[in-house]
C-alpha positions, 0 to 999 in steps of 0.5 A: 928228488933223486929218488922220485925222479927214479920212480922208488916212491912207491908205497903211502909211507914214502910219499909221506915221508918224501913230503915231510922233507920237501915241506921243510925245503926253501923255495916255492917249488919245494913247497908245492912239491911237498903238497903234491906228495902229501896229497897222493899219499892221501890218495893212497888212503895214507892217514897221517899224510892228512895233516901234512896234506893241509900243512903243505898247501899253507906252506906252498899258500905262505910261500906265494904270500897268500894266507893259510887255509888251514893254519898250520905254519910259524914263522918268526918275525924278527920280534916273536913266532906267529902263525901265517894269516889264514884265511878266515873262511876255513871253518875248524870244522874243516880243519878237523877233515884234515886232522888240524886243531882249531884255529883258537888252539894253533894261535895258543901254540904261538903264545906258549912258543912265545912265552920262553922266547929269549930276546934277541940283539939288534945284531942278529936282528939285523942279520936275520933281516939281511936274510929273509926271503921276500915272501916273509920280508912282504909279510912283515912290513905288511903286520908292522904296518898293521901294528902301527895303524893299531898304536 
């Protein structure tokens, strides 16, 4: 942000490249950040920043607990990796605009993820809940419930 706040991002590169580390960030705040670098990089007609712009926006959507437009973030939920909600209005006709993969293959990237997934104890179960933020907390009470109405 330092080098932001000294007007030195000044080609689509670094732009790009000042999204891809504020998109990794923790907060909201980081997260919006990072869609606003990815979409002025698209502005400037920066291709790649394409997907970073969509994958940005669901990260600034999943951060507020909103779904993905777009589908193109995981997340673990204490059990195995999972793509976010997305919204199923989001066509991958659109998706394919921003360079995302249809939403059929990002769901396969979870399977696949989750294939090689070790278990994990109830210890760091635990201590993997005692450190969630509220945004996933939210969330996975909200799948756990959905689950349970399922069994």
């Amino acid at each position: 942000m330092a080098i932001a706040a000294a007007n030195r991002l000044q080609i689509t590169e670094d732009y790009y490249h000042a999204a891809q580390i504020m998109n990794h960030g923790d907060t909201i705040e980081d997260a919006r950040i990072a869609h606003l670098f990815a979409l002025h990089s698209c502005e400037l007609g920066y291709r790649p920043s394409r997907w970073l712009e969509a994958a940005s926006y669901d990260r600034w959507q999943m951060h507020q607990g909103k779904p993905h437009k777009f589908g193109t973030n995981y997340v673990y939920d204490g059990r195995e990796d999972r793509l976010w909600d997305v919204d199923p209005g989001t066509t991958d006709e659109e998706r394919a605009k921003w360079d995302v993969p249809p939403l059929v293959e990002q769901l396969r990237k979870a399977q696949e993820a989750n294939r090689h997934k070790i278990p994990i104890s109830e210890e760091e179960q635990r201590e993997f809940g005692a450190h969630v933020p509220e945004w996933l907390r939210a969330a996975m009470q909200s799948w756990r419930a959905e689950q349970n109405n399922l069994e």
